[in-house]
N, C-alpha and C positions, 0 to 999 in steps of 0.2 A: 610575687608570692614566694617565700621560701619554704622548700621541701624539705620536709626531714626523713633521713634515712639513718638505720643503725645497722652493723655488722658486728662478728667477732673475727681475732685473727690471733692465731700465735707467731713464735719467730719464722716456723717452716712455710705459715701461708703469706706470711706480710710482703714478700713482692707482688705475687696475687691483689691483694687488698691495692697497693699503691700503684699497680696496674688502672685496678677499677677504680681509682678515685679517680686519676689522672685521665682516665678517658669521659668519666663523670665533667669533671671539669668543663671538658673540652662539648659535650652535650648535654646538661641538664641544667642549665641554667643557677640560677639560686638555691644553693643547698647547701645543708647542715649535714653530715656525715658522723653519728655517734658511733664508735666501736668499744667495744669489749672485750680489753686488752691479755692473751694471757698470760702473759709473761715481760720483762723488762726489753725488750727489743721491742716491740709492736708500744710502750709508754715511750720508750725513747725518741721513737719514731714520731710519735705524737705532739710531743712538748716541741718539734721541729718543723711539723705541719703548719700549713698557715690556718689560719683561726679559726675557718669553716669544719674542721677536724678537730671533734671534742669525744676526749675517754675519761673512763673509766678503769681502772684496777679489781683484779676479783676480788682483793679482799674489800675496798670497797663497795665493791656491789651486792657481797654477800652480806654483809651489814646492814646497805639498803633494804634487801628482800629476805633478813632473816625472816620473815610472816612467815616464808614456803618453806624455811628450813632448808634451804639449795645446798647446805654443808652439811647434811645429814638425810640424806634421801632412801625412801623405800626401797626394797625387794634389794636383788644382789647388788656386786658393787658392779659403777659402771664404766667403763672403759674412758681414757682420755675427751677422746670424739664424742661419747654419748654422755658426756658431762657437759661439753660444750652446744650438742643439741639442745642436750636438757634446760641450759640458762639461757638462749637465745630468746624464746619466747618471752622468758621474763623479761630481759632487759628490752626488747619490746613494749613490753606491758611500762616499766619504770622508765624508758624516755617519755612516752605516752602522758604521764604523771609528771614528771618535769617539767614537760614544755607546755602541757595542754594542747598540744596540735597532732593532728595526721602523722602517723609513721611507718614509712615503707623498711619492711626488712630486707635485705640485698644481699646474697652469697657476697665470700668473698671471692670466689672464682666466677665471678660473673665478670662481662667489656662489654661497655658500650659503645654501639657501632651508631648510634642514632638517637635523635631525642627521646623520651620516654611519657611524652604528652599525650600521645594517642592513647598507651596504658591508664594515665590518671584520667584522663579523657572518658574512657569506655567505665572507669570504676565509679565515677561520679562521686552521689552521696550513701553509696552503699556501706553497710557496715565493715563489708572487708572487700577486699580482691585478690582470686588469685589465678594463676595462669595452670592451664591445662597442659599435661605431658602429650596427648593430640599424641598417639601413638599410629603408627598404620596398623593395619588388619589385615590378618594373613590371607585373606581373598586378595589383597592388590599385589602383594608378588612382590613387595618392595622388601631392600636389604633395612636390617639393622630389625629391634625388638619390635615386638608386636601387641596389640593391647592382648590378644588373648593369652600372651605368656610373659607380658608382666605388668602389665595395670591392676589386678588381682592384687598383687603380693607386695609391690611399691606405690602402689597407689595411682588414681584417675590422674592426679593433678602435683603439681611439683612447688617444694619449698625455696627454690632460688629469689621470686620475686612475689613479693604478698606485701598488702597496702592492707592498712587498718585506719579506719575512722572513732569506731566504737572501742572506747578502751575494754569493755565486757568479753570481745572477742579476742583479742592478745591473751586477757587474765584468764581464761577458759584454754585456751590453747598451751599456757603454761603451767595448771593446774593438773590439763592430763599429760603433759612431757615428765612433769615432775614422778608422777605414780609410773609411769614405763616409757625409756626411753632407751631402747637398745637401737642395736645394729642388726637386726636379723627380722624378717618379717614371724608374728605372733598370731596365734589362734586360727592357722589354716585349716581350710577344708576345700571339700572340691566340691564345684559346683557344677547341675546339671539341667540344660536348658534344651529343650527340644527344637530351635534354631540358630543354636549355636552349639561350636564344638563347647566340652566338657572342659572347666579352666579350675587353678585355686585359685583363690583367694583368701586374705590374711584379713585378719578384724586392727595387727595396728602395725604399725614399719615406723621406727626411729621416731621423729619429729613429724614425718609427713603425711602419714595417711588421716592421721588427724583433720586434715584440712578438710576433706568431704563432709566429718561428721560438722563440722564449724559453719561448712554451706547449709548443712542439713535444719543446725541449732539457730542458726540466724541469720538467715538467706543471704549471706557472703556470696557475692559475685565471681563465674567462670569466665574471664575476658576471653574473647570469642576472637581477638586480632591475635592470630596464629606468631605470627613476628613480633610479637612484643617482646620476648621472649622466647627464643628456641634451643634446642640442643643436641645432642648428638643423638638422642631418641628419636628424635623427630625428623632432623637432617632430610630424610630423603624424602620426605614425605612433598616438596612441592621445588619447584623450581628454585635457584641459586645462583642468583646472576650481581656484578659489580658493577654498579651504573651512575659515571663521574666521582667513582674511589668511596660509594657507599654500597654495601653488600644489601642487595634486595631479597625476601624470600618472598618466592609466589607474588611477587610484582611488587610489594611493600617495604619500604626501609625497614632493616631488624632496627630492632631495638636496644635490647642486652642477649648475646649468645650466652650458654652457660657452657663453663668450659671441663665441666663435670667428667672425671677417669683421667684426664691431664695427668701425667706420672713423669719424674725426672730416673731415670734408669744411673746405675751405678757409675755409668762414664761416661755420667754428664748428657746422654742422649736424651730427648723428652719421647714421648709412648703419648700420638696423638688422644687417648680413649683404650676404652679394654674394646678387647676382640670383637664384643656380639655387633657396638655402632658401626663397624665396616668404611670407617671413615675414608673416601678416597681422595685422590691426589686433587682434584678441582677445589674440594672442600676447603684442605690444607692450606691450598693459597689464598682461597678467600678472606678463610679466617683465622687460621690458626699460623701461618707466618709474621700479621700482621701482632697477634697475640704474642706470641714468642717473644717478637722484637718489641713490644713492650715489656716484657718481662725484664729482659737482657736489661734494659735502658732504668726500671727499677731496683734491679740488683747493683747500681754502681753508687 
């Protein structure tokens, strides 16, 4: 069976992306890879790829989906990134349309450490699937964010890895990116529960918090396998162990790590995450040396 997956990438994230294809390769079996090119570095890269890597051009795609008007969008203007949030969903929805098959959408700062069949495994024939951000709770005393101070405001569940079957749910997901897609969480308020501490929460964040209402509107599936996907949210939340040169979490081969706050610093240094994930030195080796030197080995 071939899987289909789509990304986008410009020139700054395109070792990332051929990172994740190259360890795709090396774990997912049969696959189609469509990306959503922004720029001539990431088409050039393309036409060089072997076959299983098919793009797209924006002007082309904007073409495609003039319906949404994606060249002329609502409310203010929006920043680089929150343009490229905004057409993610669709060119989801337009592979979807192309192929007629299944399409998972894939960060491009996502590696696979492990096959990713357990994922498609647990999503079945559910309209969609997506993985939960599985934050700790400040009762367990664990480093790094917590749900009560930021699942609120960035949402239960994370857009790195999200499987669609129902074309309905993509065109729904890109219908409300298109009306607000910022960088800043929107329509906060504080909320107050009598067993639980006092938390905000936001009604929408970029591309992602969307995802709950999508569970809400068409019972889209929360994959429950904690490693299918994890990240530096979650990191401490279960054990971290290498077992015959595969990183296990909580006893399980991960799947895809997302490599989410990754930052190259002005002299060349990389900044594993921003401050709050407390990423330590165990972690680094597990996964993010291994990351690194793929990176390195894409840049040449």
């Amino acid at each position: 069976m071939t899987r289909h997956f789509c990304s986008y990438s410009d020139a700054a994230y395109l070792p990332r992306l051929k990172a994740l294809y190259a360890s795709m390769v090396r774990h997912c079996g049969d696959f189609v890879l469509h990306v959503l090119a922004w720029d001539d570095a990431v088409l050039d890269w393309i036409d060089e790829a072997p076959r299983n890597v098919l793009g797209i051009g924006t002007g082309e795609f904007f073409t495609f989906r003039n319906n949404l008007k994606l060249t002329s969008l609502p409310g203010p203007q929006r920043s680089r990134v929150e343009h490229m949030w905004t057409c993610g969903p669709a060119h989801v929805a337009m592979v979807m349309e192309r192929t007629g098959q299944p399409v998972t959408y894939i960060d491009a700062d996502l590696f696979a450490f492990g096959s990713p069949e357990p994922f498609f495994a647990e999503a079945g024939d559910a309209p969609a699937a997506f993985c939960g951000h599985n934050f700790a709770h400040v009762a367990d005393g664990l480093p790094g964010p917590t749900w009560e101070s930021h699942a609120g405001l960035f949402g239960e569940l994370n857009v790195g890895l999200c499987h669609f079957r129902d074309i309905r749910v993509a065109q729904r997901w890109a219908e409300l990116c298109r009306e607000w897609c910022y960088l800043k969480p929107d329509g906060v308020i504080e909320v107050h529960d009598t067993e639980r501490p006092s938390r905000v929460v936001a009604q929408r964040f970029g591309d992602q918090k969307y995802l709950e209402q999508l569970v809400r509107e068409f019972g889209a599936v929360v994959i429950k396998n904690k490693a299918a996907m994890i990240g530096p949210w979650n990191i401490h939340t279960a054990s971290l162990q290498v077992l015959d040169g595969v990183p296990h979490f909580g006893g399980v081969p991960i799947g895809f790590y997302h490599f989410s706050g990754l930052r190259l610093g002005p002299h060349g240094q990389w900044s594993p995450s921003r401050p709050e994930y407390q990423i330590n030195e165990a972690q680094v080796d597990a996964l993010y040396v291994p990351y690194l030197r793929a990176l390195e080995e894409s840049s040449r």
